[in-house]
C-alpha positions in Angstrom: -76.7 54.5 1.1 -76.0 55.9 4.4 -77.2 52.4 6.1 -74.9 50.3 4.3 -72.3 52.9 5.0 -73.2 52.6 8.7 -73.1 48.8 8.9 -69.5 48.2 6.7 -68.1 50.7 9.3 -69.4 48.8 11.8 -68.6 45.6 10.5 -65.1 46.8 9.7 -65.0 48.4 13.7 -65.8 44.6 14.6 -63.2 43.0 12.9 -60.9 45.5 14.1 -61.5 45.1 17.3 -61.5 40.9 17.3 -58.1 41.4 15.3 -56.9 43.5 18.5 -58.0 41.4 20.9 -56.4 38.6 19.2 -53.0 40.6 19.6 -53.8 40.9 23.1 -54.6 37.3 23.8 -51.2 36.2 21.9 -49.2 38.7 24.1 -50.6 37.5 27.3 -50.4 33.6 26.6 -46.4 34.7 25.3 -46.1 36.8 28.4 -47.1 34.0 31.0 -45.2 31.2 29.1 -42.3 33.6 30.0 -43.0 33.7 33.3 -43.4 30.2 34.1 -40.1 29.2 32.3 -38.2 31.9 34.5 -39.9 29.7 37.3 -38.9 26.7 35.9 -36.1 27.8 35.5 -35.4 28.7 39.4 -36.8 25.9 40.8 -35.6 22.9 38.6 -31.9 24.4 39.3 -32.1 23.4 42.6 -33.1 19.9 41.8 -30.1 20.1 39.0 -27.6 21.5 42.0 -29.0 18.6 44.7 -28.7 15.8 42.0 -24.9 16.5 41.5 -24.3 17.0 45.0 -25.5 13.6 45.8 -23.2 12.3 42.5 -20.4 13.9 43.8 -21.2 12.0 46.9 -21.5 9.0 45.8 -18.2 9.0 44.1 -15.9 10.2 46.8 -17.8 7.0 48.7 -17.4 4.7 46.3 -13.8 5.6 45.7 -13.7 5.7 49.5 -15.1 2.3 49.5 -12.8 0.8 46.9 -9.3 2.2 48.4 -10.1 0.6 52.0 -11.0 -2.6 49.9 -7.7 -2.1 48.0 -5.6 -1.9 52.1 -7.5 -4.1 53.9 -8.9 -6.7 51.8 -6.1 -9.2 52.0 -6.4 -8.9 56.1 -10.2 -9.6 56.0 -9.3 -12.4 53.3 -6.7 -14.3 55.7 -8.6 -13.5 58.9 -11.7 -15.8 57.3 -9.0 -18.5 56.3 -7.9 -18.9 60.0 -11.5 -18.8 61.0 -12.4 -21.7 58.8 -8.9 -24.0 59.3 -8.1 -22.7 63.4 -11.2 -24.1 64.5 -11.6 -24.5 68.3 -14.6 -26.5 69.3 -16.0 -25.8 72.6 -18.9 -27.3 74.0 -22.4 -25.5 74.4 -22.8 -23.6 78.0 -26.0 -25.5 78.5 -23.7 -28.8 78.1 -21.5 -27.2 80.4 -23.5 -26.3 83.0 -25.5 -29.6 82.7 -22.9 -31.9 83.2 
């Protein structure tokens, strides 16, 4: 009787003892998943804070863009009018100099 005493304590130490170190291994995985979303977490902010900067960027050019569109686009419009109807033909310099 004592043996089979003996070996359900024993068995009964073992499973003990998995069931801990299965607690163990549970808090360790949760502990490092913690950690690496805190680093994530710092690191991927940065990216976050860069990618609006460069939105923000964009926008003040683009609204840049269309309000010098919006002064000077009717200059630049009537400038390449004249350029196409004023046109002065000169001869070549090489027909110049040749003749």
């Amino acid at each position: 009787m004592p043996r089979e005493r003996l070996k359900r304590l024993f068995s009964k130490r073992i499973r003990d003892a998995k069931a801990e170190a299965q607690k163990e291994i549970e808090e360790y995985r949760k502990q490092k998943e913690e950690e690496f979303r805190k680093f994530e977490a710092e690191h991927s902010s940065g990216f976050k804070k860069a990618e609006d900067d460069a939105n923000k960027e964009a926008e003040f050019k683009l609204e840049e863009i269309k309000k010098d569109g919006k002064e000077k686009g009717p200059k630049v419009v009537e400038k390449l009018i004249h350029a196409l109807v004023d046109v002065k033909p000169e001869p070549s310099a090489k027909i110049v100099t040749k003749a």
